[in-house]
N, C-alpha and C positions, 0 to 999 in steps of 0.2 A: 447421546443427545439427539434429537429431534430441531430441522430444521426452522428458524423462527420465519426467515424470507424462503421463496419457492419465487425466480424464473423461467418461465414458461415462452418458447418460440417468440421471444419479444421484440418489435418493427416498431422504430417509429421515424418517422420520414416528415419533414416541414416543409410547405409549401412557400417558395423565396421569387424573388421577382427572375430569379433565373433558371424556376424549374421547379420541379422535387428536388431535395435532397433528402435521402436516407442517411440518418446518422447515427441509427443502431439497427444491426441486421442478426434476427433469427439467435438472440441470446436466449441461454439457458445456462440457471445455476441457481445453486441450494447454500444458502447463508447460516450455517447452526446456531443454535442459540447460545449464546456466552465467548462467540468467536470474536477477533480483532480481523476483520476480513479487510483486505488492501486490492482496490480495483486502481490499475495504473496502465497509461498509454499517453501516447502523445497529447501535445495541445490539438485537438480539434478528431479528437480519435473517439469521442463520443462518452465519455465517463461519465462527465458531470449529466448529461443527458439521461444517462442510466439513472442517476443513483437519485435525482430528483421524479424517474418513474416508478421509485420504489416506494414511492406515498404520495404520487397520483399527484404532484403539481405539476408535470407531465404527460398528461394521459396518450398512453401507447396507440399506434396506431390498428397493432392488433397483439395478438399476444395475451398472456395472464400475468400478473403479480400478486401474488400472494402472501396475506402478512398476517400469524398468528391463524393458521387455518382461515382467513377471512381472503375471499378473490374481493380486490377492489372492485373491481369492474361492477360488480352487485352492488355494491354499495350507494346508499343515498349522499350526497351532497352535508347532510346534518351525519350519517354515520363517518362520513370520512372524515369529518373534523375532529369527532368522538377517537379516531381510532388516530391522527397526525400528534394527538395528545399523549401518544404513549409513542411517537419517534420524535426526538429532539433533533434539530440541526446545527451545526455551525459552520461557518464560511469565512475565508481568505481575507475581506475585509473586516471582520466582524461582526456589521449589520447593527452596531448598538444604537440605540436614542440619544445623541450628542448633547438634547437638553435636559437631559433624565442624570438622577444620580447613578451610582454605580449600584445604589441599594433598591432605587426605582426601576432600574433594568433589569433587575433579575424578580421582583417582583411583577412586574407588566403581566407576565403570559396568568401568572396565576390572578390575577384582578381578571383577567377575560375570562379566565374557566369558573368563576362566580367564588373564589374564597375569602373567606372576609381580608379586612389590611393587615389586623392583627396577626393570622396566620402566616398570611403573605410575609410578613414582615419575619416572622417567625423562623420561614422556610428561607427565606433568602440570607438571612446572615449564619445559618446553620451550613449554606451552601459555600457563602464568602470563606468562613471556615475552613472549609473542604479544598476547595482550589485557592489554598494560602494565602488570601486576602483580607483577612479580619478588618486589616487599621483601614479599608478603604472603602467604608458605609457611605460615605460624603463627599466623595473624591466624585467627579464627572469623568466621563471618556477622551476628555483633550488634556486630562491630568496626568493618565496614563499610560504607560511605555506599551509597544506592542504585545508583546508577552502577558501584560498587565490585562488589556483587551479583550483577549481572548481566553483568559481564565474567567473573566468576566461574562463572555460571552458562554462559555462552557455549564456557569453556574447557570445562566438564566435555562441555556437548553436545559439541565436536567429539573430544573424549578417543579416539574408535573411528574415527576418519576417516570420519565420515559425508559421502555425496557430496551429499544434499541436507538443508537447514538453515529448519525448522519454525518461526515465529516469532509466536508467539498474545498481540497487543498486547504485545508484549516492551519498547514505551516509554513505556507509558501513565501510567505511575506516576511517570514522570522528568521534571526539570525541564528547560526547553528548551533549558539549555546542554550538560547531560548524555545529552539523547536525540540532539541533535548528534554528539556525542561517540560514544557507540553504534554511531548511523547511517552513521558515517564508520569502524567498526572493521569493520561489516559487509561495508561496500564494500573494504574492506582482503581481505578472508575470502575474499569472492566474487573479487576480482580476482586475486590473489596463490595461494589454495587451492582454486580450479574450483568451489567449493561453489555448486550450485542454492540458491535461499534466497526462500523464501514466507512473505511478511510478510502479519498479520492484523492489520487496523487500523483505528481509523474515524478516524484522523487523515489528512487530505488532503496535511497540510505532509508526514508521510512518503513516502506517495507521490510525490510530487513532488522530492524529493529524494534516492530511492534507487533509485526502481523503473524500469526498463526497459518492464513492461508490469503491466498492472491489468485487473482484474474487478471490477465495480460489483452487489453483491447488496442485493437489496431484496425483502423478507415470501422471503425463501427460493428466489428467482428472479435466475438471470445477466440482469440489464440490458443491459449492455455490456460487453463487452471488446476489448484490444487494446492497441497498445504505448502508454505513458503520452504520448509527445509528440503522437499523433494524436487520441489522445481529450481532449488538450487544446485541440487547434486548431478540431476538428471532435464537441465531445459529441451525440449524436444524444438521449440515453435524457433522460427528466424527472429521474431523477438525478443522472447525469453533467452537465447544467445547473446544477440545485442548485448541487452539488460546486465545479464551475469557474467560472462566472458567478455565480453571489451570493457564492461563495467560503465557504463555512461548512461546515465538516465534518459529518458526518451526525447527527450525536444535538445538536450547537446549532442545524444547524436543523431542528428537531424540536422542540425549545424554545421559537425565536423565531418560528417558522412564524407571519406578520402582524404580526410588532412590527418595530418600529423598534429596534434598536440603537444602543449609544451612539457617539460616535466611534472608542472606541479600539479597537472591532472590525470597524471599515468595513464594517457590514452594511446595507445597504439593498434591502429587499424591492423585488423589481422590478415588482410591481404595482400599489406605491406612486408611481411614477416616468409622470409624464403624457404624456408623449411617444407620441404615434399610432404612429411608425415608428420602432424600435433597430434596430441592427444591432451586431454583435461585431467586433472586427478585430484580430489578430493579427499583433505583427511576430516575425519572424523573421529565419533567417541571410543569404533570399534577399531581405529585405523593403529597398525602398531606406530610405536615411540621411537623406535629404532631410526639412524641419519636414512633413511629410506636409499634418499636418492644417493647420498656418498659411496654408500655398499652398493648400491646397482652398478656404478657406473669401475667401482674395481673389478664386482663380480665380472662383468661384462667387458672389460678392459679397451673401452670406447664413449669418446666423449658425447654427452647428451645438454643440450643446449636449454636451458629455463630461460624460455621468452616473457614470464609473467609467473611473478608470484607474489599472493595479499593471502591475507587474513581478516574475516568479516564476520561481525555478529550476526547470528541470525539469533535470533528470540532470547539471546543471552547466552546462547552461546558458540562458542569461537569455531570458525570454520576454514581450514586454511586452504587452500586452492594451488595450482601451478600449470602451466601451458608448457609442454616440453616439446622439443625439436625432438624428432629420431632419427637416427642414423638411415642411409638408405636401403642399406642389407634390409630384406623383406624376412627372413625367418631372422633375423637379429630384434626387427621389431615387435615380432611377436611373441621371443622369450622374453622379451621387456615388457611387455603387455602382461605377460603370464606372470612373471614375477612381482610386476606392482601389484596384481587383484591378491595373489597367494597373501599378502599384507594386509589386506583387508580395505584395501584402498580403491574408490570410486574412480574411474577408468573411462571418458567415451573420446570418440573421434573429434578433433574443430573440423569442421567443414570450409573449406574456400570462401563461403558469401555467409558466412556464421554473422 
């Protein structure tokens, strides 16, 4: 596959009554076409910034953005509206027309791009359809549950057949059976309709359940990226740690940064956790079936401590993780080292400020 977005050294910085601010610094990355890509960081870590400089309602302060071979920056004012008609957006509130039917919302964008009503009308209940809304032609947006909303909104963005599909916290407002719900229409969208589709989020659970590949931004700077199952195996950046290893999405832990959490959110700061030596271990599809750790810990005839262990979807499928204490014999923990990888099980260090 060939990349449909291309960032290029991209700055863009806002002049505020207290100065500059830069709130995207010197990004670069390639978005392929047909991807579910997941850009995620804090509140105020500059995403949404990005991902509205990705069809120039932003224009960078320097940098390229590139979409379908085309650099905006060339572009005319009349071409970029030609070219914002093939990227759909939606957004956290939803953005709908409150006086408009639910059947006149999703016709609008195509009444502006000149097609008759009949088609309009045509396309928009072929769309209602699609995002499970058939019986709600008539229905208004204050009829609607949130869920309801944003299917609604989902249909208007794809109203033009946009090839890529902009999504700026589009679940943040939803409760977690309805952003399920969403999340599984999306991957519907993208499988079924080839739709690229770049989700903005500082929820981790979505990442892990839609995306193919992710970007980690933090004060305005690409951390890491790459496809979501390796930078789950393998986080290198101090956030992508955070993220996957304490397991708290970005702005809770920013919150609880040194607290203890209660049970129901299994947060346990790691540098509360007294164990000299952790290590991370990942099973996966190649990892043996065998009690792993029961047999280690006979073999070895010393107890090894599990500070943390879950099981998490990534893309559909199941990934299960564990944080082990070692003992402090130093060649004892390196035959335990040796012997988890011989398993075929993913292996790195927790670090102290992980």
């Amino acid at each position: 596959m060939s990349a449909i977005i291309t960032v290029e050294n991209l700055n863009k910085t806002f002049n505020t009554k207290d100065g500059a601010f830069q709130a995207i610094r010197d990004v670069s990355l390639e978005i392929e076409e047909g991807a579910i890509y997941g850009i995620i960081g804090m509140s105020g870590a500059g995403k949404s910034t990005l991902v509205r400089c990705l069809n120039y309602l932003e224009k960078p302060t320097s940098g390229t953005v590139t979409v379908e071979d085309k650099d905006l920056a060339s572009l005319s004012e009349r071409e970029l509206r030609q070219l914002r008609s093939s990227i759909g957006m939606i957004f956290q509130n939803f953005n709908l027309l409150m006086q408009k039917s639910v059947l006149a919302n999703i016709m609008f964008p195509l009444s502006i791009a000149g097609a008759s009503k009949a088609k309009a009308k045509k396309r928009a209940k072929e769309l209602l359809e699609i995002v499970g809304l058939p019986d709600k032609v008539h229905a208004y947006p204050a009829q609607l549950s949130g869920g309801q909303r944003q299917r609604v909104a989902i249909a208007r963005a794809l109203a033009t057949n946009p090839k890529i599909l902009l999504c700026d916290e589009a679940t943040s407002a939803l409760d977690p059976q309805t952003t399920e719900s969403i999340l599984q229409l999306l991957k519907k969208i993208n499988r079924e309709m080839g739709v690229t589709i770049v989700i903005i989020t500082h929820q981790m659970s979505v990442i892990r359940e839609i995306c193919t590949d992710v970007a980690i931004i933090e004060k305005g700077e690409l951390v890491e990226h790459g496809l979501v199952e390796e930078i789950f195996e393998h986080p290198k950046s101090k956030a992508a740690k955070r993220l996957i290893i304490e397991g708290k999405d970005p702005d809770e832990w920013e919150k609880k940064n040194g607290e203890i959490g209660n049970d129901a959110d299994g947060y346990i700061p790691l540098d509360l956790l007294k164990e000299h030596r952790r290590i991370r271990i990942v099973f996966t599809t190649n990892s043996s079936y065998e009690p792993v750790i029961a047999n280690m810990i006979l073999k070895f005839k010393t107890p090894v401590n599990i500070l943390k262990a879950d099981t998490k979807n990534i893309g559909g499928t199941a990934r299960g993780e564990m944080i082990l204490g070692l003992p402090d014999d130093l060649a004892l923990q390196h035959q335990i080292i040796d012997y988890l990888k011989e398993r075929n099980l993913e292996v790195e260090e927790v670090e102290e400020d992980a």
